[in-house]
C-alpha positions in Angstrom: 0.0 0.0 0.0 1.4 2.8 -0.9 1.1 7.2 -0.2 -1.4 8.2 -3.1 -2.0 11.8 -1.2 1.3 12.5 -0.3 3.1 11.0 -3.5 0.9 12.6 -5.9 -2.0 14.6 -4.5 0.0 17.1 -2.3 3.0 16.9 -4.3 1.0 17.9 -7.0 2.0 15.4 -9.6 -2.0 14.4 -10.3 -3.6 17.8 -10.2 -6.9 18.1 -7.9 -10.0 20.1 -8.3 -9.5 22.0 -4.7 -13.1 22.0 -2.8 -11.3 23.6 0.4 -8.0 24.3 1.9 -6.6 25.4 5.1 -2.6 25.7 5.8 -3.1 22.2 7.1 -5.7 20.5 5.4 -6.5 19.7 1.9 -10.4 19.2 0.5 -10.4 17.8 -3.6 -12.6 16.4 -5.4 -11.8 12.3 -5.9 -9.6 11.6 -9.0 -11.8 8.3 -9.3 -15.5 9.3 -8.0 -17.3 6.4 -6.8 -20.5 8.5 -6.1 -21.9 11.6 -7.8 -20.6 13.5 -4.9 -16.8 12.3 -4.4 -14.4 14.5 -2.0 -11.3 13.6 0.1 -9.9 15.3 2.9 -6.6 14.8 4.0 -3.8 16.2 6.3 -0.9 18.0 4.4 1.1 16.3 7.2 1.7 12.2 6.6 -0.3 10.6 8.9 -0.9 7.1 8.7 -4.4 6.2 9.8 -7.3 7.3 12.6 -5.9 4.8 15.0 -2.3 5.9 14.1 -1.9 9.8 14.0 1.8 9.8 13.7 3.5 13.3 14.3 0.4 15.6 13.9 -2.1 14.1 16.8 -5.0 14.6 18.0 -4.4 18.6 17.0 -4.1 17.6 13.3 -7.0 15.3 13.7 -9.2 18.2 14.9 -8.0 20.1 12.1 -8.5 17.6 9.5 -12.3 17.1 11.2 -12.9 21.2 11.4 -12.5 20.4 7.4 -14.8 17.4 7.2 -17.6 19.0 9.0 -17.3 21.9 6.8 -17.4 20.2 3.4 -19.8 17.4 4.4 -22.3 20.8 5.5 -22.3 22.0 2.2 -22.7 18.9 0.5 -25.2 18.5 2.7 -26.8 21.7 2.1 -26.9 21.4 -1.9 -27.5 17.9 -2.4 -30.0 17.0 0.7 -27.8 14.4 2.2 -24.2 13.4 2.3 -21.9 10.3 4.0 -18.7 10.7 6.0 -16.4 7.3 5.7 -12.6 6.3 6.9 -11.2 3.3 6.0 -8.8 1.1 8.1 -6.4 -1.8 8.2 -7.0 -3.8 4.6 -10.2 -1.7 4.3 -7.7 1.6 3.9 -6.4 1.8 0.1 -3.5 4.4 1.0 -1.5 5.0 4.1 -2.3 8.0 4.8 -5.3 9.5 6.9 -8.3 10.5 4.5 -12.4 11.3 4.7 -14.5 10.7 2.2 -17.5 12.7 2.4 -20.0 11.8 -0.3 -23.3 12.4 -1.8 -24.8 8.7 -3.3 -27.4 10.4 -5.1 -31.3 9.5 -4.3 -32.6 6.3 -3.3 -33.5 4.6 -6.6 -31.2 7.0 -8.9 -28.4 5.5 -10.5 -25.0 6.5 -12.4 -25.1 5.6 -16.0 
């Protein structure tokens, strides 16, 4: 498993469509949207996983969260609903700490 968000999202080798931004946090919209809705939140800082905050704590964590509740509000606002996930252990695709705060669509309504 390897860094996607530090090895190519922050560094800025796979540009990002930038939903929010704080000197510590990063908000894009997902380079692979499962959903209609698709963002990711990360820390700027590595950090490996919620159960394993490295360096930044529980201080980044409330930063990275500040973010969360911030974008998953106006998603919520424009689209009616919205989901907040983590992934950990095998579940967890990169190692590093990241929020996906989605919008599914309706009940019934689907991609094509």
């Amino acid at each position: 498993m390897g860094d996607f968000y530090c090895d190519e999202a922050l560094s800025g080798r796979t540009p990002v469509v930038v939903v929010a931004e704080t000197n510590t946090v990063l908000a894009f919209e997902h380079t692979r949207p499962a959903h209609p809705v698709h963002i990711v939140v990360v820390p700027k800082r590595h950090t490996p996983s919620l159960t394993d905050l490295g360096e930044g704590g529980v201080r980044l964590l409330g930063e990275v969260m500040a973010v969360v509740r911030q974008v998953a509000a106006r998603v919520c606002e424009e689209h009616g609903a919205a989901s907040v996930v983590t992934n950990l252990g095998d579940y967890q695709d990169s190692s590093h700490l990241h929020f996906h705060v989605l919008h599914r669509g309706r009940p019934g309504e689907h991609r094509s």
